[in-house]
C-alpha positions, -999 to +999 in steps of 0.1 A: +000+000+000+014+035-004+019+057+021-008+082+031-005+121+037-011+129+071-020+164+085-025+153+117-062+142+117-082+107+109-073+099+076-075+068+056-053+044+069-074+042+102-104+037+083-114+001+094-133-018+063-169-025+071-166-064+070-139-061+097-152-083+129-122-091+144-083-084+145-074-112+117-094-092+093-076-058+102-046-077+098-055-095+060-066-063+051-037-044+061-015-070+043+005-075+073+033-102+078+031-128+103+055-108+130+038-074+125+003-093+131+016-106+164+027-070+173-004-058+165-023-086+183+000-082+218-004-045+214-046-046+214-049-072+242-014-056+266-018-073+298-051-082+289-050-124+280-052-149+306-018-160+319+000-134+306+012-098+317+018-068+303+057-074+303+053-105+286+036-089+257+059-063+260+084-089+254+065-103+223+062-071+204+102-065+210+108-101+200+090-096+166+098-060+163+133-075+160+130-103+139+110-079+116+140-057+115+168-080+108+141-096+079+136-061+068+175-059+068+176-097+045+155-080+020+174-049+019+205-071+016+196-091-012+178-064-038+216-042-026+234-078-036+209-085-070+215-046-078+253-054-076+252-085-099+234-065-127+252-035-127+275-033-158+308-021-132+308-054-115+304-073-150+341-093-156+346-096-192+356-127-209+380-130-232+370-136-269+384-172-277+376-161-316 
């Protein structure tokens, strides 16, 4: 999705789709990867599920904060490495046998 101008009021991207009953819609709507959904899920229920405390969903959204991060940093990694392979500087040339 591409970003939204913001002026500081509601604007789009809080605008909740009408079919929306529970937080698994929000997140398939939003498109959101598996570690971002479990942010977003620990953030809505903090301290709030059975068995569990605030710090321990604390401790789940900086878990998957962090493995969103260093996946973030994978991806960034690869298209800077696939970028690098196509360039025509780093292209050797072979000598013509003819």
């Amino acid at each position: 999705m591409a970003p939204v101008k913001s002026d500081g009021g509601s604007t789009s991207y809080y605008n909740i789709p009408e079919y929306a009953t529970d937080l698994q819609d929000l997140i398939e709507h939003k498109r959101m990867e598996f570690g971002i959904g479990n942010i977003f899920k620990a953030c809505y229920r903090l301290g709030e599920k059975d068995g569990t405390s605030k710090r321990y969903d604390l401790n789940k959204i900086i878990f998957f904060a962090q493995r969103e991060l260093a996946r973030m940093d994978r991806v960034e990694l690869s298209r800077s490495a696939d970028q690098e392979t196509r360039s025509p500087t780093t292209l050797k040339k072979v000598p013509s046998t003819l």
